[in-house]
C-alpha positions in Angstrom: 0.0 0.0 0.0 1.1 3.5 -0.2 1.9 4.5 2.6 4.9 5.5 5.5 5.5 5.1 8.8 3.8 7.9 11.3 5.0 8.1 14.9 1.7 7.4 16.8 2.5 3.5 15.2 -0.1 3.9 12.4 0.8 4.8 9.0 0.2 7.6 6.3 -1.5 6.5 3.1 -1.9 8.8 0.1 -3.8 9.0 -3.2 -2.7 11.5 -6.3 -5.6 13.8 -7.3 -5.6 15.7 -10.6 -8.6 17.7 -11.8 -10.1 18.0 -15.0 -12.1 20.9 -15.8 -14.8 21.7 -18.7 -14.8 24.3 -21.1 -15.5 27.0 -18.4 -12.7 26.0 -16.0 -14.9 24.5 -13.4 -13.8 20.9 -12.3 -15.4 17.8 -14.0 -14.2 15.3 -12.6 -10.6 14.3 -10.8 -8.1 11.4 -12.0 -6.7 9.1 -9.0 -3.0 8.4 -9.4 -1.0 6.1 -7.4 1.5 8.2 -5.8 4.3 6.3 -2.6 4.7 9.6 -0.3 3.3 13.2 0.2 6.3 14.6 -1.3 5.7 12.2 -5.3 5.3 14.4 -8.0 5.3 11.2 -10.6 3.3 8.1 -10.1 6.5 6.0 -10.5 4.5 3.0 -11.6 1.2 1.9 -12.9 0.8 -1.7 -12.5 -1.9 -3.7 -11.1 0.0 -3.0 -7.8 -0.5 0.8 -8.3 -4.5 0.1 -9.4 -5.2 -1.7 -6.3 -3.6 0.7 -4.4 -5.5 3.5 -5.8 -8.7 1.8 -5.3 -8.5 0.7 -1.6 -7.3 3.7 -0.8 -9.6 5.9 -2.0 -12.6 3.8 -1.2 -11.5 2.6 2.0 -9.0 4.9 3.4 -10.6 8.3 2.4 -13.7 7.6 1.3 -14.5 8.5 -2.4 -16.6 11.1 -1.0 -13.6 12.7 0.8 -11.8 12.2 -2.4 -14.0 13.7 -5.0 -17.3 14.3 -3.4 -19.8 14.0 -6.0 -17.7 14.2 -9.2 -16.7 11.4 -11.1 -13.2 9.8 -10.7 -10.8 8.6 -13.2 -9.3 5.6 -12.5 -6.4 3.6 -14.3 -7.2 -0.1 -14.8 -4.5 -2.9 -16.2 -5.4 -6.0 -18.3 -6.6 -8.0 -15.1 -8.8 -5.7 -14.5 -10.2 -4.8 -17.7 -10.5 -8.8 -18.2 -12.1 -9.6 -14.8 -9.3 -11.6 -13.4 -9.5 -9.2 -11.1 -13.0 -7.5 -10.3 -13.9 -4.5 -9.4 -15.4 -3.8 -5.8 -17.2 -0.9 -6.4 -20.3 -0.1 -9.2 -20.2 2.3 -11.9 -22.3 5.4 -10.9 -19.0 7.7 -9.8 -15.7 6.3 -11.9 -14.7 6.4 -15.3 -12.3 3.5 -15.9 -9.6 4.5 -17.9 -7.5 1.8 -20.8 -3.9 2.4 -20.5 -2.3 2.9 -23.6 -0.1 -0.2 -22.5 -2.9 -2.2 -22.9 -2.9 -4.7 -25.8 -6.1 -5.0 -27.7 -6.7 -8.1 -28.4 -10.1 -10.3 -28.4 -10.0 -11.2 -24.4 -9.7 -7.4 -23.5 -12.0 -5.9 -26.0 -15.0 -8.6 -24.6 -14.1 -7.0 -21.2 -14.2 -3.7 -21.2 -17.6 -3.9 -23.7 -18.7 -6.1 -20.8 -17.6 -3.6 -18.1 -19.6 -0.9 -20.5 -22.6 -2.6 -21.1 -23.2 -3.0 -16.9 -22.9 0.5 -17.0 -19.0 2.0 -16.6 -17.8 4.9 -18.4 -14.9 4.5 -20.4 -11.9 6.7 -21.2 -9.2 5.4 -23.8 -5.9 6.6 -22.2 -2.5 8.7 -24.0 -5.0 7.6 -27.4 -2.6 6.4 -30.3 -4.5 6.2 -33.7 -3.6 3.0 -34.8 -2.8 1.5 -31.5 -6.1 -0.8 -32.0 -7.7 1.1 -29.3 -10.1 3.3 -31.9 -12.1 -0.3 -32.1 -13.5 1.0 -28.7 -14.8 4.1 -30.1 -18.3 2.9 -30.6 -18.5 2.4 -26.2 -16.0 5.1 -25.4 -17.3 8.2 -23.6 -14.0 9.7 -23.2 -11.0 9.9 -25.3 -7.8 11.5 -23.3 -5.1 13.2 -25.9 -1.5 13.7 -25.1 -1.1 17.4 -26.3 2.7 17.6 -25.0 4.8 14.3 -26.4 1.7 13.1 -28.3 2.0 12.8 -32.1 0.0 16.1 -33.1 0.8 15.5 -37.0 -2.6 13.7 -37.5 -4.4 15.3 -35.0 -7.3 16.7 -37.2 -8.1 13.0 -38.4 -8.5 12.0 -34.5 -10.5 14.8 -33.6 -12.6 14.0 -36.9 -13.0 10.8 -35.7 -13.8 11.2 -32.8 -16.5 13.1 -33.8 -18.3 10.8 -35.6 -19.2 9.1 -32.1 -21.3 11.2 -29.9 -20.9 9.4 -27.0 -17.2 10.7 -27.2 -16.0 14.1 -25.2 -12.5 14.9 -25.5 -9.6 15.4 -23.0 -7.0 17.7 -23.9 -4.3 16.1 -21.4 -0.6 17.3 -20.4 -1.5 21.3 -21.3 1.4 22.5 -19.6 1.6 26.0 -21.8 -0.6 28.6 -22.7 0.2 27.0 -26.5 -1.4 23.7 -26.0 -4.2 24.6 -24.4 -4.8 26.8 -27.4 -4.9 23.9 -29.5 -7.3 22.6 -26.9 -9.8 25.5 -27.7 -8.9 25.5 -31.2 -10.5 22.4 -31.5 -13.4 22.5 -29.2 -11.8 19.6 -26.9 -14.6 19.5 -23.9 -12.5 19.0 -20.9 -8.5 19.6 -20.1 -6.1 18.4 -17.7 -2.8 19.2 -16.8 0.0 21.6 -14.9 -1.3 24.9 -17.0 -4.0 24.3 -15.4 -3.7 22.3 -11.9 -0.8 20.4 -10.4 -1.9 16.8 -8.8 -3.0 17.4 -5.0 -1.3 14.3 -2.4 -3.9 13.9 -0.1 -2.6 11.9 3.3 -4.3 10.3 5.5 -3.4 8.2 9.2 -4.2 4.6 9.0 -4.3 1.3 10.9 -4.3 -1.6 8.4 -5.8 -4.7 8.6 -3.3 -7.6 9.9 -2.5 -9.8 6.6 -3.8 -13.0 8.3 -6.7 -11.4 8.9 -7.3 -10.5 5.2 -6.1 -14.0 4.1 -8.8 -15.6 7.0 -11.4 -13.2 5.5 -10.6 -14.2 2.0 -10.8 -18.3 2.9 -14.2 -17.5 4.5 -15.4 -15.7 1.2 -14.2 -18.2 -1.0 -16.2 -21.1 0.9 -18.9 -22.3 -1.2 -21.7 -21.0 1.1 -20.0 -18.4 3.0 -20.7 -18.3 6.5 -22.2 -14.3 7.1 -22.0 -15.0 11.5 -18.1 -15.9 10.4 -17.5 -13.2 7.6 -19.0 -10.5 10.1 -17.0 -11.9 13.3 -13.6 -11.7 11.2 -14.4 -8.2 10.4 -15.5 -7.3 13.7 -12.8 -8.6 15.1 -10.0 -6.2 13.3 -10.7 -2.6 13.6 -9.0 -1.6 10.2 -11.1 -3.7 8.5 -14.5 -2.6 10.4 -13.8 0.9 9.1 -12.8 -0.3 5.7 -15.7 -2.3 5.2 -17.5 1.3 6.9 -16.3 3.0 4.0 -16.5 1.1 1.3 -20.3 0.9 2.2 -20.3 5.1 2.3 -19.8 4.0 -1.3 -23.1 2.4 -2.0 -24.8 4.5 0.2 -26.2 7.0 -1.7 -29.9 6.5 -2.8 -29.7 4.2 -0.2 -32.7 4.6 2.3 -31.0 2.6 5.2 -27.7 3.9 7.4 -25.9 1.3 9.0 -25.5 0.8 12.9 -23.3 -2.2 12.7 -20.7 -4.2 11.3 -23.3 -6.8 9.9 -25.3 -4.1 8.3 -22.3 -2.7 6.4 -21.8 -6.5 5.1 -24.9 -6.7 4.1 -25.5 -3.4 2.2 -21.5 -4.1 0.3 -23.0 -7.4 -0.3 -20.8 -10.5 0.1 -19.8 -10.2 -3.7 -18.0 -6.9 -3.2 -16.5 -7.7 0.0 -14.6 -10.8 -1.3 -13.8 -8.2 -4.3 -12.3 -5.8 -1.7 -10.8 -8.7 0.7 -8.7 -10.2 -2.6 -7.7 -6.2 -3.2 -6.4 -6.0 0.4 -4.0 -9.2 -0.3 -2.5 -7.7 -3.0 -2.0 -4.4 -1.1 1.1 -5.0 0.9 1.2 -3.5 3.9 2.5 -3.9 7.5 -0.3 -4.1 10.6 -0.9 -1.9 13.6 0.6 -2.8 16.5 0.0 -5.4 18.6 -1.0 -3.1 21.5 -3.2 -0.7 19.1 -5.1 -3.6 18.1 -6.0 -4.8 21.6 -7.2 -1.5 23.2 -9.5 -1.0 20.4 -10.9 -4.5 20.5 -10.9 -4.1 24.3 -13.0 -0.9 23.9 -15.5 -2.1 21.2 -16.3 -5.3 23.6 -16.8 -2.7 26.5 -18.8 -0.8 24.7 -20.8 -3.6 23.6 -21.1 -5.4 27.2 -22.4 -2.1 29.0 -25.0 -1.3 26.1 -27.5 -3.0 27.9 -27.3 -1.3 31.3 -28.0 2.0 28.9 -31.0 0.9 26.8 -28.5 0.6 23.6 -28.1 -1.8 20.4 -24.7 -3.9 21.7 -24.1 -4.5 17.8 -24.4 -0.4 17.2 -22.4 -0.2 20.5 -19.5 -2.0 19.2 -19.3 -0.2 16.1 -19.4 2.9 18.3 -16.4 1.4 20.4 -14.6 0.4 17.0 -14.5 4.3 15.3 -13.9 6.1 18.5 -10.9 3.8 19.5 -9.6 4.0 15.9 -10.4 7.7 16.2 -7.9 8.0 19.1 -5.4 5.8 17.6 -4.9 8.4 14.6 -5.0 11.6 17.1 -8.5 12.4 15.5 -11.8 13.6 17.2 -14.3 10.9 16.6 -16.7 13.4 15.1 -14.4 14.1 12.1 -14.9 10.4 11.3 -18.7 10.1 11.2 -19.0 11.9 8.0 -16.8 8.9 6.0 -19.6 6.7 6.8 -22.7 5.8 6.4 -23.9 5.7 9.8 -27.7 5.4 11.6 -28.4 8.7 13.0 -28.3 7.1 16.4 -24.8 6.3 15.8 -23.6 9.8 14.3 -25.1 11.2 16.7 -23.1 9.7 19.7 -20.1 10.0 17.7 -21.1 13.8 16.8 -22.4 15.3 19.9 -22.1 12.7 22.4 -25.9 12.5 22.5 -28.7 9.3 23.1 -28.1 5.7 24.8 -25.2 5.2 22.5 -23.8 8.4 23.4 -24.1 7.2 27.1 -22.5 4.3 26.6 -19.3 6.2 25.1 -19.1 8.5 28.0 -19.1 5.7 30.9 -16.9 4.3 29.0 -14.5 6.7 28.2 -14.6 7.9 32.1 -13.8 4.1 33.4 -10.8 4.3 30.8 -10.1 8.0 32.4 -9.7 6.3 36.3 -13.2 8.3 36.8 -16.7 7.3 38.2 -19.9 6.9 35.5 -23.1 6.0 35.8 -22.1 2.2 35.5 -19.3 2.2 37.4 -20.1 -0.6 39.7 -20.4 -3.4 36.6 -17.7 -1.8 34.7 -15.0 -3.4 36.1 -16.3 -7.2 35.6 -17.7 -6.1 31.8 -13.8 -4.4 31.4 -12.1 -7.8 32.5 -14.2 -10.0 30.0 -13.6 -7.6 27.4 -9.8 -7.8 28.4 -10.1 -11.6 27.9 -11.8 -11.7 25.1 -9.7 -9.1 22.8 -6.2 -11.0 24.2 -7.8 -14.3 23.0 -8.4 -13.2 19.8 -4.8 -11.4 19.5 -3.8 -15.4 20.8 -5.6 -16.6 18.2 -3.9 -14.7 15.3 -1.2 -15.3 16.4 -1.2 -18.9 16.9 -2.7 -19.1 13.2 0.0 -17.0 12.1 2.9 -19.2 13.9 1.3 -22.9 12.4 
């Protein structure tokens, strides 16, 4: 994964963003680019590693909605994905998938991406070579991206013609980085442009736990069982706090037009939908990164089960309780208030608003439990202490039982 090491213990992960604006200057849409630190001008590679990268990160990390808001996102996708040995975990209503000009036409990619296009994906044809084979995708292209600095500009009037013949296709006038080129960008009537004359690429950088390898590896056995066991699928999740807020997130992404908000891990399953989660389970195994620590992970697991055990003394949902404990443990991990968190997700209004204002039986719940963890007296005081051992025991014995898996 993209990321570096931060000196709470957690790590920083980042994600390029380039705009590209219309006609008018107003921003269209942003491209995603892999980038390896906050200081990366160049993406430095764009292999399936780089894809993956860019897609859990800005889906699970960020949230697209952080990323882009409601504007659509480019995003560069290799042969695997383009072919579906890889799928995607996320639907079409808010990316364009863009074809690398690296990718070979040939009979197995062109049945992919029409298959991609006919469930609904936009398409963008990448640094677009006439001749490269790629012009057979006209007919399902909606975007067409021009290099107007090393391009070959010689036949440029028979591409543009071309290109309009389809009037599916819009045109982006890419790499304007003088006042010349994006002349020729005008001259021609190109709809949308991209590039340093107009806007640099933003790093955006955010802390992060990340989920424990084993953990993604146990999640991806569980998905790949032919019936997969939800109880099991939502206990391995619950169980690791970084992938809790990942699976959070990645349902913020489905979310909209959604009438339901989520209050627990389950729920968030259930709205991704066991399809996608195995989709962003295999992403995670290709995404290598290192774990929180040891001690991170248990004080967060050791606060969700608190916050689940004294629910009932409050009047509160234990499952909504533990998702609670989950974000505003993670929350204090990464040095963040929990209410800056409640926007990335999806979240019941009973939830967001404990996390918000501190408010209802949830909210309750958080503050006994964060004065027990402060040495001070709440209203529950007198059962804390036997609910805080149990939850002690059962966080350490599912530390133990990573770790015994990961030492067979």
């Amino acid at each position: 994964m993209t990321s570096t090491a931060s000196s709470a213990g957690t790590q920083l992960v980042h994600v390029g963003r380039q705009p590209i604006f219309d006609e008018q200057g107003d921003v269209f849409a942003y491209e995603l680019l892999f980038r390896g630190s906050m200081a990366a001008v160049a993406a430095g590679r764009q292999d399936t590693y780089a894809t993956s990268t860019v897609i859990v990160n800005a889906f699970t990390e960020f949230g697209i909605r952080e990323v882009a808001g409601d504007r659509l996102c480019f995003i560069n996708l290799t042969r695997e994905f383009l072919t579906g040995q890889l799928a995607l975990p996320f639907g079409p209503a808010q990316v364009v998938l863009e074809v690398l000009e690296t990718v070979e036409m040939d009979d197995e990619v062109v049945a992919g991406i029409t298959r991609l296009a006919e469930a609904g994906y936009k398409i963008a044809l990448d640094d677009f070579v006439w001749g490269s084979g790629h012009e057979q995708l006209f007919g399902i292209a909606s975007y067409v991206k021009l290099d107007l600095l090393d391009g070959d500009l010689s036949n440029l009037d028979e591409i543009v013609a071309a290109c309009r013949e389809h009037p599916n296709i819009k045109i982006v006038a890419e790499r304007l980085e003088t006042q010349e080129q994006v002349a020729i960008a005008d001259r021609y009537g190109m709809e949308l442009r991209q590039g340093y004359a107009l806007s640099h690429p933003q790093v955006l950088t955010v802390a992060s736990l990340s989920p424990s390898r084993l953990r993604r590896l146990e999640l991806v056995s569980a998905l790949s069982a032919p019936d997969a066991d939800l109880p099991r699928i939502v206990s391995i999740i619950a169980s690791d706090p970084a992938l809790s807020l990942r699976v959070l997130r990645a349902s913020n992404s489905v979310a909209a037009g959604h009438a339901n908000r989520v209050s627990s891990v389950q729920q968030a399953v259930v709205m991704v939908g066991l399809p996608h989660i195995r989709q962003w389970a295999m992403l995670m195994v290709l995404d290598e990164v290192g774990g929180a620590t040891e001690e991170h992970m248990l004080d967060v697991l050791t606060r969700a089960r608190l916050c689940e055990n004294v629910a009932h003394s409050f009047g509160a949902p234990s499952d909504a309780a533990f998702m609670a404990g989950v974000i505003t443990g993670v929350a204090g991990v990464l040095g963040m208030p929990p209410a800056a968190m409640a926007d990335q997700f999806p979240l019941h209004p009973q939830v967001a608003a404990a996390l918000t204002s501190g408010t209802g039986s949830l909210g309750q719940v958080l503050q006994a439990v964060d004065a027990y963890e402060h040495g001070e007296c709440g209203p529950a005081d007198a059962n804390l202490v036997g609910e805080y051992m149990d939850a002690v025991r059962w966080s350490t014995k599912a530390l133990d039982a990573t770790n015994r898996l990961a030492a067979a």
